[in-house]
C-alpha positions, 0 to 999 in steps of 0.5 A: 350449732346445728347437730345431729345424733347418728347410731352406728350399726344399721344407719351408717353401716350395715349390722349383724347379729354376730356384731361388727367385730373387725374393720372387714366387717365394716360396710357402709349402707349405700347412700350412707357416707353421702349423707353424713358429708351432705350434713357436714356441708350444710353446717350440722356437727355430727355425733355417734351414740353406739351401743357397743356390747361385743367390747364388754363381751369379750367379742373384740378389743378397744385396738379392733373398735378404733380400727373400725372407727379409723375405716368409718372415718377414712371412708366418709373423708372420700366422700367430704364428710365427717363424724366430730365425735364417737360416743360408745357404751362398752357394757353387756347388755346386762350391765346397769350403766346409765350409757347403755341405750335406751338410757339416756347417759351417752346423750347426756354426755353429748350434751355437755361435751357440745354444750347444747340443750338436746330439745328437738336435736335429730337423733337417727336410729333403727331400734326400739331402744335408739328412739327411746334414749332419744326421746328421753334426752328430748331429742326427735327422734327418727326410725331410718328402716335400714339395720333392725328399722323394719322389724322396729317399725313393725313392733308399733311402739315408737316412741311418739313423734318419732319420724320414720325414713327408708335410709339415712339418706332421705332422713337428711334430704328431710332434715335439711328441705324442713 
């Protein structure tokens, strides 16, 4: 089974520091949409990993992040494309869960859910902690610099072999001419 392990916010859609509290503040990056449906076309299954703290903060309810959920879906269905599973760590950033990335417990989950060994799987995110969980659970992990990707970039400590992309959108041109 082909996979690939995609965050939310600042790969797919566009982030804020006030988090995606509601469906309205749900807007795809450019490109984005297409290239989670270009993926689906070429055979790969393709799995959210999504730190989601505003739930454990009390910054908006589970009914507001499955309505923002059901806007991603519906949205990448114009395009042909599809997300099989969400995968999200509801806990404060303060919380010593396992599933909070850069821990390795919602990749973990992934992997027992597909029934898949990790090793080499994609795994795209735009912050320090994305590329750490996915280096952890032995995945490639690769810096698209759309959301905090830049500011990541800048800081110089990507985990080593970490791929680094503009977007979503030339990360899988890259994962599907290799």
């Amino acid at each position: 089974m082909k996979l690939i392990i995609l965050d939310r916010d600042g790969v797919i859609n566009f982030d804020s520091d006030g988090f995606i509290k509601s469906p309205d503040e749900w807007k795809p990056i450019p490109g984005s949409l297409e290239a989670v449906a270009r993926l689906n076309q070429n055979g790969y299954r393709v799995v959210v990993a999504s730190n989601q703290s505003g739930l454990g903060r009390g910054l908006f309810e589970m009914a507001a992040l499955n309505a923002i959920h059901a806007k991603m879906h519906k949205a990448l269905a114009q395009f042909g494309g599809r997300i099989d599973a969400v995968f999200y760590c509801p806990h404060a950033a303060d919380s010593q869960c396992i599933c909070r990335k850069p821990r390795v417990g919602l990749f973990l989950q992934i992997a027992e859910r597909f029934h898949v060994d990790l090793a080499g799987v994609p795994a795209v995110g735009d912050s320090l902690r994305d590329l750490e969980a996915a280096a952890a659970a032995g995945c490639q992990p690769m810096l698209v610099e759309t959301g905090k990707g830049r500011k990541t970039l800048g800081t110089g400590e990507l985990p080593e072999g970490t791929l680094v992309f503009p977007s979503l959108a030339e990360a899988v041109d890259a994962i599907l001419h290799r």
